[in-house]
TIZADREN-194634 format. One line per 2 residues: number of its first residue (from 1); for each residue x, y, z of C-alpha. Coordinates in Angstrom, 2 decimals, padded with zeros to 5 digits. Layout:
N
NUM	X Y Z  ... $
//
This chain:
464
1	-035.41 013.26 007.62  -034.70 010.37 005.25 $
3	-037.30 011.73 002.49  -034.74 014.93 002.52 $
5	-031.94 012.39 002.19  -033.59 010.71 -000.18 $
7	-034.13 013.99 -002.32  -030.88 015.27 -002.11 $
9	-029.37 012.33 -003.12  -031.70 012.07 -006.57 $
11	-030.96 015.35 -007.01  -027.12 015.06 -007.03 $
13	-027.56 011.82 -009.37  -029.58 013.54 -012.04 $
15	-027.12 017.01 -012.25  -024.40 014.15 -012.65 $
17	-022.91 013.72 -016.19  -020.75 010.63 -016.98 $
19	-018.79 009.41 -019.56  -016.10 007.16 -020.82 $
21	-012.84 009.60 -022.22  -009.68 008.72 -023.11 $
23	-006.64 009.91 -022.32  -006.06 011.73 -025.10 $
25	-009.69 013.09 -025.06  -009.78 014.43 -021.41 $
27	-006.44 016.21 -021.66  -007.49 018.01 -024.80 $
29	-009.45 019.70 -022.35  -007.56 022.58 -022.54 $
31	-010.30 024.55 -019.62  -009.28 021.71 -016.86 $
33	-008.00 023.15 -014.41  -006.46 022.38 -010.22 $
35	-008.57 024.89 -008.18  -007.09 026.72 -005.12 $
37	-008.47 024.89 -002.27  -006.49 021.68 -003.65 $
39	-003.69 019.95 -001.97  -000.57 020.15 -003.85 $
41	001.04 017.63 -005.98  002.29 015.21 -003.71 $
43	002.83 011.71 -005.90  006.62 010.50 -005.21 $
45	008.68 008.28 -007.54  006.69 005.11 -006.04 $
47	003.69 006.44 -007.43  004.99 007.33 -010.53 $
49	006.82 004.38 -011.26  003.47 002.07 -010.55 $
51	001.83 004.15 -012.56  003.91 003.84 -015.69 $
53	004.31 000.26 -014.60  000.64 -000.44 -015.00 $
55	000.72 000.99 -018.42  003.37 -001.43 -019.31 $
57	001.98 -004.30 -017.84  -001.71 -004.09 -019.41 $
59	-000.89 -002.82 -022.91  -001.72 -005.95 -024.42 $
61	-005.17 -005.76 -022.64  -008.18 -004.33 -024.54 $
63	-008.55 -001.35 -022.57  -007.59 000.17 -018.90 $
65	-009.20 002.11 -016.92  -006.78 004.66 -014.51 $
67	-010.06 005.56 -012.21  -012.87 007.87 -011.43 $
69	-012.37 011.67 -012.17  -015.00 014.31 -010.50 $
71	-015.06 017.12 -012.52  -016.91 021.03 -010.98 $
73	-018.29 022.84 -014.28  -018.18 026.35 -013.40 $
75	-021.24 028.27 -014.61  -019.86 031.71 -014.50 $
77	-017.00 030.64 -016.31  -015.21 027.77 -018.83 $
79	-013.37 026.36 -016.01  -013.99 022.20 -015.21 $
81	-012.21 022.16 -011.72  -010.86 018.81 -010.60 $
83	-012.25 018.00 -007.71  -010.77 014.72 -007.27 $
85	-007.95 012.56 -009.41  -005.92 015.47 -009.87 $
87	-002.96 013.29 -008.86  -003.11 011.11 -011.56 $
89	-003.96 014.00 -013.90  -000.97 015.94 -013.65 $
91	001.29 012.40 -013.35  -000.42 011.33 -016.71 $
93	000.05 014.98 -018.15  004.08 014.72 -017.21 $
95	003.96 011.26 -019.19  002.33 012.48 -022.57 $
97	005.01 015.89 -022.40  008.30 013.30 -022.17 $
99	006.40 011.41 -024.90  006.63 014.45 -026.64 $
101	010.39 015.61 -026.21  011.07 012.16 -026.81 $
103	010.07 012.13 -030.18  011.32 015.56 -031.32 $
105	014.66 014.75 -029.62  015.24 011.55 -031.70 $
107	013.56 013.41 -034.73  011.21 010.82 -035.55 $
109	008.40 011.74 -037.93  005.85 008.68 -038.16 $
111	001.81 008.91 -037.49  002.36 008.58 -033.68 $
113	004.72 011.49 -033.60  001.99 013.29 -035.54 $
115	-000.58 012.43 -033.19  001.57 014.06 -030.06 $
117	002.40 016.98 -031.92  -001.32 017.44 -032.96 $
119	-002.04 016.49 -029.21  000.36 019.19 -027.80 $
121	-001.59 022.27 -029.42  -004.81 020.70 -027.86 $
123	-003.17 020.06 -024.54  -004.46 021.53 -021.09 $
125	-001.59 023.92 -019.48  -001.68 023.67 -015.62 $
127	000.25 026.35 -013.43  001.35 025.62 -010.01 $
129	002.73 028.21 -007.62  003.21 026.37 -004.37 $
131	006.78 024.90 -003.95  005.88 021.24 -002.66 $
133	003.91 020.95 -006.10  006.88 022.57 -008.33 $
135	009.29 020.20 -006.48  007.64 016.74 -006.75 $
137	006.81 018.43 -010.60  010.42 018.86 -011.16 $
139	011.60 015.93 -009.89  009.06 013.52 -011.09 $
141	009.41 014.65 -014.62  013.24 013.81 -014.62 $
143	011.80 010.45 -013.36  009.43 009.88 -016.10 $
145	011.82 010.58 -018.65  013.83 007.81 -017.87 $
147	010.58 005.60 -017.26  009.49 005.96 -020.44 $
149	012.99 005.77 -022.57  011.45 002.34 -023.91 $
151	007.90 003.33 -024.89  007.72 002.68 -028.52 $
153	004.48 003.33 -030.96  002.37 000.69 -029.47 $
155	002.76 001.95 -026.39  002.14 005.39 -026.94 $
157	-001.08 005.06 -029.09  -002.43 002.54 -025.95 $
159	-001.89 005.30 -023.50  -003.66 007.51 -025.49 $
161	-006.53 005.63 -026.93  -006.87 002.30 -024.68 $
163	-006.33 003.96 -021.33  -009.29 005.94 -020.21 $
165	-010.92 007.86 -017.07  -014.52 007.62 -016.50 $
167	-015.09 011.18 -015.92  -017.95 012.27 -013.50 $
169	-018.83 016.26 -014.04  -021.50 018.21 -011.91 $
171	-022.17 022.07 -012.14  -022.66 022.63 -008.35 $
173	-019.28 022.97 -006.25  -021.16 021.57 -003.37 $
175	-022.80 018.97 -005.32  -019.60 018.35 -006.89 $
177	-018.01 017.18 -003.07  -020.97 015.27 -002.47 $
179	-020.52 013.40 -004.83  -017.11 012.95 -004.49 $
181	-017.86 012.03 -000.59  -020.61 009.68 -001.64 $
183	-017.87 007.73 -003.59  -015.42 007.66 -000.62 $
185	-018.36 006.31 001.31  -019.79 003.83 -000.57 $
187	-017.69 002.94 -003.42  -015.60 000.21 -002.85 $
189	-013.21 000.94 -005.18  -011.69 003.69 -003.44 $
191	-010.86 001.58 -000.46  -006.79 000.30 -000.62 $
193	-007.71 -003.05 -000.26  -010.68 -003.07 -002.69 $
195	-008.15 -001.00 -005.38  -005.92 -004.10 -004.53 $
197	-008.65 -006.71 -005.28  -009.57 -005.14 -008.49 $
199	-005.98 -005.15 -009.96  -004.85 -008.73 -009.13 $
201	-008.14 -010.37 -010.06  -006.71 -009.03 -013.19 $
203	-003.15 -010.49 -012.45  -005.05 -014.39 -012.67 $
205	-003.45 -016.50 -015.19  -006.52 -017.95 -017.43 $
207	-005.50 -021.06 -016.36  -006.63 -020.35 -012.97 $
209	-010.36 -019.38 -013.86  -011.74 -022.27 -011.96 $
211	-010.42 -021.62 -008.76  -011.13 -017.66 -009.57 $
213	-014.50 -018.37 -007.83  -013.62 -019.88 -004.85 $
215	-010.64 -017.47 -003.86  -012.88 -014.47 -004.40 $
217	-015.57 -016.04 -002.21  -012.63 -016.42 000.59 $
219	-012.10 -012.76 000.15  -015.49 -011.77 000.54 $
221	-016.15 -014.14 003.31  -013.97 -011.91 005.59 $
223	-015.15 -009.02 007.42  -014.10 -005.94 005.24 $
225	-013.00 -004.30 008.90  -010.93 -006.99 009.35 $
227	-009.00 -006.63 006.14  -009.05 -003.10 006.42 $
229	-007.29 -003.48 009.45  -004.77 -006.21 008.79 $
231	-003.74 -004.08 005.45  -003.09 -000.68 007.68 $
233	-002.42 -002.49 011.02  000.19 -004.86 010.07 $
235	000.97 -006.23 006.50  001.39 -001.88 006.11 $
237	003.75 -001.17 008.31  005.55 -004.44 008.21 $
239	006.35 -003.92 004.61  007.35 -000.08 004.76 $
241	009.29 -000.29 008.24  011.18 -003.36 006.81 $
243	012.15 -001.04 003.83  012.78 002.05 005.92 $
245	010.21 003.62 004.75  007.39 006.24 006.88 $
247	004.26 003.59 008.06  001.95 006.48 009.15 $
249	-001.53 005.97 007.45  -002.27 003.40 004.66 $
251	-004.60 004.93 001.70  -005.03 004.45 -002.20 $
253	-001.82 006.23 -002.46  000.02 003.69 -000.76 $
255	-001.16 000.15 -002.79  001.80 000.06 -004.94 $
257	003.69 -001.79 -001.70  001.79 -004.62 -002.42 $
259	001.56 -004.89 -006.25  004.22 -007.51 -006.55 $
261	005.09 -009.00 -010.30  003.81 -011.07 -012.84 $
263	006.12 -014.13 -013.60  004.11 -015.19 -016.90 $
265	005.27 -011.65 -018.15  009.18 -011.41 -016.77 $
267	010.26 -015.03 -018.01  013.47 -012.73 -019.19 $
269	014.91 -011.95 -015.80  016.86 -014.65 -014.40 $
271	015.26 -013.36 -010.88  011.96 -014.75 -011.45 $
273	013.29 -018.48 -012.20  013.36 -018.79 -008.44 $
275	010.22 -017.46 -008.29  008.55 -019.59 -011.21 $
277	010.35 -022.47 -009.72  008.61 -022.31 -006.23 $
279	005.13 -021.58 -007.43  004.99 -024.38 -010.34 $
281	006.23 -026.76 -007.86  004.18 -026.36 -005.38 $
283	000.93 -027.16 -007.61  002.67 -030.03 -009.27 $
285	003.50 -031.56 -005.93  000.01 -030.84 -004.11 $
287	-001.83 -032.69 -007.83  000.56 -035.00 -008.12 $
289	-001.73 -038.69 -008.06  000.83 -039.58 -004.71 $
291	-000.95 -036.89 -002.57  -003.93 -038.89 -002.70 $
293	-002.32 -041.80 -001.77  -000.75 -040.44 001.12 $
295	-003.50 -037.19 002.08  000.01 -034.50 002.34 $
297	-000.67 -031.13 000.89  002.29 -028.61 001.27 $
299	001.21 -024.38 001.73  003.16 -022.29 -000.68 $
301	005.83 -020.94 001.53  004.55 -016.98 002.23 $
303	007.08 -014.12 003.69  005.81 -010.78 005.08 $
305	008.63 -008.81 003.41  009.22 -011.04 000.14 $
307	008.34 -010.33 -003.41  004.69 -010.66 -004.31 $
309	003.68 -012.97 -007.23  000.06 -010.83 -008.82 $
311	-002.88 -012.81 -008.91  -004.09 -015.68 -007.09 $
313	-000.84 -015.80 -004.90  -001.69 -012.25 -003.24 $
315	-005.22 -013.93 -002.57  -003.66 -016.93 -000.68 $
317	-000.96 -014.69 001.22  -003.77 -012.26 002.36 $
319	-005.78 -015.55 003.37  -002.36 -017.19 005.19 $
321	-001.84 -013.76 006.99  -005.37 -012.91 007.97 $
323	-005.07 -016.25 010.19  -001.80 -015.91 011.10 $
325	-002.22 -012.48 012.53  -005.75 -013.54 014.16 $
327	-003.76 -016.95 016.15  -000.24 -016.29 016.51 $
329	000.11 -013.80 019.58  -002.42 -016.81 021.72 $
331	-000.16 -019.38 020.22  002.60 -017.67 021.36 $
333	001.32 -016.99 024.49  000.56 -021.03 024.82 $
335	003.83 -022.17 023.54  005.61 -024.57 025.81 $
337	009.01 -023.08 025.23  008.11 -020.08 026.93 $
339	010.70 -019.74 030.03  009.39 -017.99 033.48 $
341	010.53 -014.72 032.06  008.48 -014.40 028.85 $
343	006.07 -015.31 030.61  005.80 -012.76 033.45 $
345	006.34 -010.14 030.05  003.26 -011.36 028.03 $
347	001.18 -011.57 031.49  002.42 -007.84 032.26 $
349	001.78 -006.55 028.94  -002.11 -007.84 029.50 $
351	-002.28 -006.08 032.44  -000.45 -002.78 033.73 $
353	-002.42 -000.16 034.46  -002.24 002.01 031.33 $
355	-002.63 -000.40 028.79  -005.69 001.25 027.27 $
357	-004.58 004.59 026.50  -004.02 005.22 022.56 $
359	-000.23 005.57 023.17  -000.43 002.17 024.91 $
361	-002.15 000.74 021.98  000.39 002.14 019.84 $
363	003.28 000.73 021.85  001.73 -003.35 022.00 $
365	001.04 -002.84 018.32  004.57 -002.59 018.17 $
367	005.36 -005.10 019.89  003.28 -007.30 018.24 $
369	004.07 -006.40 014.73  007.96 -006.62 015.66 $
371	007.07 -010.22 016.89  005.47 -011.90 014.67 $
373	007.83 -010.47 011.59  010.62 -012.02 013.78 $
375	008.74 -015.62 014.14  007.83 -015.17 010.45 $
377	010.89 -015.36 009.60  013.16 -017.48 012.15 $
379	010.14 -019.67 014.03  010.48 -020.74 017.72 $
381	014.25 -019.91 017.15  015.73 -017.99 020.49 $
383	012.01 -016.78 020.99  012.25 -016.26 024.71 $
385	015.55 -013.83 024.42  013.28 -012.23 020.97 $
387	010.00 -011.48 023.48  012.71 -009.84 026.09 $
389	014.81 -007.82 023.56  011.70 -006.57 021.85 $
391	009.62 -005.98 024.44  012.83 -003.77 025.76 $
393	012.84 -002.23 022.18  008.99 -001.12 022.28 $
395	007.96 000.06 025.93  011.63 001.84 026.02 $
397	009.32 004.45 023.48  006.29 004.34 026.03 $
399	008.14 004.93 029.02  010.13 007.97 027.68 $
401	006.54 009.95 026.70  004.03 011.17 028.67 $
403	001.48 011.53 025.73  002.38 009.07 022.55 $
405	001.38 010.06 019.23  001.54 007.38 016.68 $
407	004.09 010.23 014.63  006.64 009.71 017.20 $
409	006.39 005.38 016.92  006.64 006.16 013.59 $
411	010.34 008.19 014.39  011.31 005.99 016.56 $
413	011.02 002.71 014.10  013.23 004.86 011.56 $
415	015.68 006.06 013.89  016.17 002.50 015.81 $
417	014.60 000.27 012.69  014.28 -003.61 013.90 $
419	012.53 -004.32 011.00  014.85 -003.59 008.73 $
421	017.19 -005.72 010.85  015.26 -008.37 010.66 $
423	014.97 -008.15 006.64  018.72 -008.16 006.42 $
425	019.55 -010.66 008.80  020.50 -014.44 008.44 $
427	019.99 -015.45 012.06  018.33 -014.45 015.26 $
429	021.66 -013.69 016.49  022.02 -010.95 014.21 $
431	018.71 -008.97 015.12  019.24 -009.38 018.84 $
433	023.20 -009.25 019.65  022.87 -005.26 019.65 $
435	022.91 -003.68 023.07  019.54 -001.59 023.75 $
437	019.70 001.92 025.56  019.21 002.27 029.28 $
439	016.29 004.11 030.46  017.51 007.04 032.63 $
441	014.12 008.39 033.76  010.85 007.18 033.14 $
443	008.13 009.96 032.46  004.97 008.16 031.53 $
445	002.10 007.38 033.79  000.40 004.05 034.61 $
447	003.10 001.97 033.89  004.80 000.59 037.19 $
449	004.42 -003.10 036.66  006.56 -002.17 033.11 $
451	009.04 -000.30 034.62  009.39 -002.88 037.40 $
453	010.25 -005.06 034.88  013.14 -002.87 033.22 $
455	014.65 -003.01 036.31  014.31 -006.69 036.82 $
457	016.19 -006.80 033.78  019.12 -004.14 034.21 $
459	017.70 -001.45 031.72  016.85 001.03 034.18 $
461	019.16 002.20 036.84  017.08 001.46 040.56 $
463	018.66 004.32 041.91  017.14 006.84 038.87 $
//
């Protein structure tokens, strides 16, 4: 059995043909095409705007590289289907056309206009017939214009000489998804966090090369299931809940949440000063000569929802968070604050009947998450009325469904969103002076000890 695996997996290598192309290179390709049984277009203005942003923010580099392509060369015909990066493709493709009506709408005639206008005979012409993909199309394209308003020559001739694909083409459609599955499976850099590792190891200030070692070390030294799972657990759906946005699965398409900014490169927006205050003093005051002297060291201040500083700052928040997520529900548990009535919640919460099930899972995740967010961000503060109002806030969803799908937690955080009340507020009073519903009539299974303690507490009616 593993000789055949063996063989099938040299085969697929040696039908593979790679290369380096540029930008301007692979969409000359005028056969390219987006074959039927692809998804349609489904790239939103977040994904656009990170994607022009990237350009932007590497155009001084040598080179940059958008990502893997995996072509299917038809033999019967011309066509080179896109099997995978077709996203990209027709975002990229949108980009080089309001290049082009750019230039001919301010009339400019210079080498780089030349070059587009050459380009534009040359360039591949994709039709799309389903409406989600015409849509997003549309209304991405109107995006892009204004994105790239400021692009000037420079700018342009990096896109379409320094940015580059490395392009992957096989002749057999089946050997073509193997491929592409082999990748998925084993390459690393099509996992969200990975993606994320790659792109702010670039971030690092070259000051910063000798500690470069040390944090990526860190990084490895964690379990990649662990990060995996903080990333689309918590940090996830912390950061899109908080800004009202859908938390439902967290892929590739999804990184640009935590690609925060450079503030060597935005020293022109008075926002950053705070920013470039905060992380300069913090080094200066953990080197200073009076920390040896008297052994303090002070931990650069991290926030689940605030802006990220690229680079070795994402490293240590991932780091911070990783711990904090793995500790603070025990230390909660343990704290000595804890009155008689958060306690008999966390002890119930351990152990009612149902507590198993997925939609059970679902519900303590929320919990959880909603928790720590709020201690994040106002401490011990009026924690024992916090663990009472939230836990009323998350099982209210388990009690009210037989069968919970991790859709309908997802509704239910838009439609009653404490996250985003916890973003906006200034004190604890603020997240926790609303009045929560009253369960009429509890229809789930397996959860008696919960609902005995809704009625403890006056949110369900003992004679329903």
């Amino acid at each position: 059995m593993n000789d055949v695996l063996l063989k099938e997996k040299k085969s697929v290598k040696e039908s593979v043909f790679s290369r380096v192309v540029s930008v301007k290179e692979f969409l000359s390709n005028r056969y390219l095409t987006i074959p039927i049984y692809q998804r349609p277009y489904k790239w939103n203005h977040n994904h656009v705007g990170q994607l022009v942003n990237d350009i932007k923010t590497f155009k001084n580099k040598p080179l940059y590289r958008f990502g893997t392509i995996v072509i299917h060369k038809e033999e019967t015909n011309s066509a080179y289907n896109i099997v995978d990066g077709q996203q990209r493709t027709i975002t990229i493709l949108l980009i080089i056309h309001a290049l082009i009506e750019k230039y001919k709408t301010n009339k400019t005639i210079n080498d780089t206009s030349k070059e587009l206008f050459e380009l534009e005979k040359h360039l591949v012409e994709l039709f799309f017939t389903h409406p989600v993909s015409q849509q997003n199309i549309f209304e991405n394209y109107q995006h892009i214009v204004r994105l790239v308003s400021d692009f000037d020559d420079y700018m342009v001739n990096f896109l379409l000489y320094k940015c580059e694909f490395i392009e992957f083409t096989l002749k057999d459609i089946s050997e073509a998804f193997q491929f592409f599955d082999s990748q998925n499976s084993r390459g690393k850099d099509l996992d969200p966090h990975d993606l994320l590792k790659a792109y702010h190891l670039r971030e690092f200030d070259e000051s910063e090369n000798k500690i470069k070692l040390k944090i990526v070390n860190q990084w490895e030294n964690t379990e990649d299931d662990e990060l995996a799972h903080l990333f689309s657990e918590y940090l996830y759906r912390i950061k899109g809940w908080s800004s009202a946005e859908s938390a439902r699965e967290f892929s590739k398409n999804e990184i640009y949440l935590f690609k925060g900014i450079n503030i060597h490169e935005l020293n022109q927006f008075p926002y950053s000063k705070s920013l470039r205050i905060l992380h300069y003093f913090v080094d200066d005051y953990n080197n200073s000569f009076h920390r040896k002297i008297d052994q303090s060291f002070y931990h650069y201040p991290f926030q689940l929802d605030q802006t990220i500083i690229n680079g070795r700052r994402f490293f240590e928040m991932i780091h911070h968070y990783h711990n904090v997520f793995n500790t603070m529900v025990r230390s909660i548990k343990n704290n000595p604050i804890l009155n008689l009535q958060s306690k008999k919640i966390l002890e119930t919460i351990d152990n009612y009947e149902g507590l198993g099930r997925t939609g059970d899972l679902y519900t303590r995740l929320l919990f959880d998450t909603i928790l720590i967010y709020y201690v994040d961000k106002f401490g011990e503060n009026d924690l024992n009325a916090a663990i009472q109002y939230f836990f009323i806030w998350a099982f209210n969803l388990r009690l009210n469904y037989q069968s919970l799908q991790f859709s309908s937690v997802d509704n239910y955080v838009l439609e009653h969103n404490m996250f985003k009340k916890i973003k906006d507020a200034f004190t604890p009073q603020q997240v926790i002076k609303e009045n929560l519903s009253i369960t009429q009539n509890p229809i789930s299974s397996k959860t008696q000890k919960i609902i005995d303690l809704f009625v403890e507490f006056n949110f369900i009616r003992k004679d329903a």
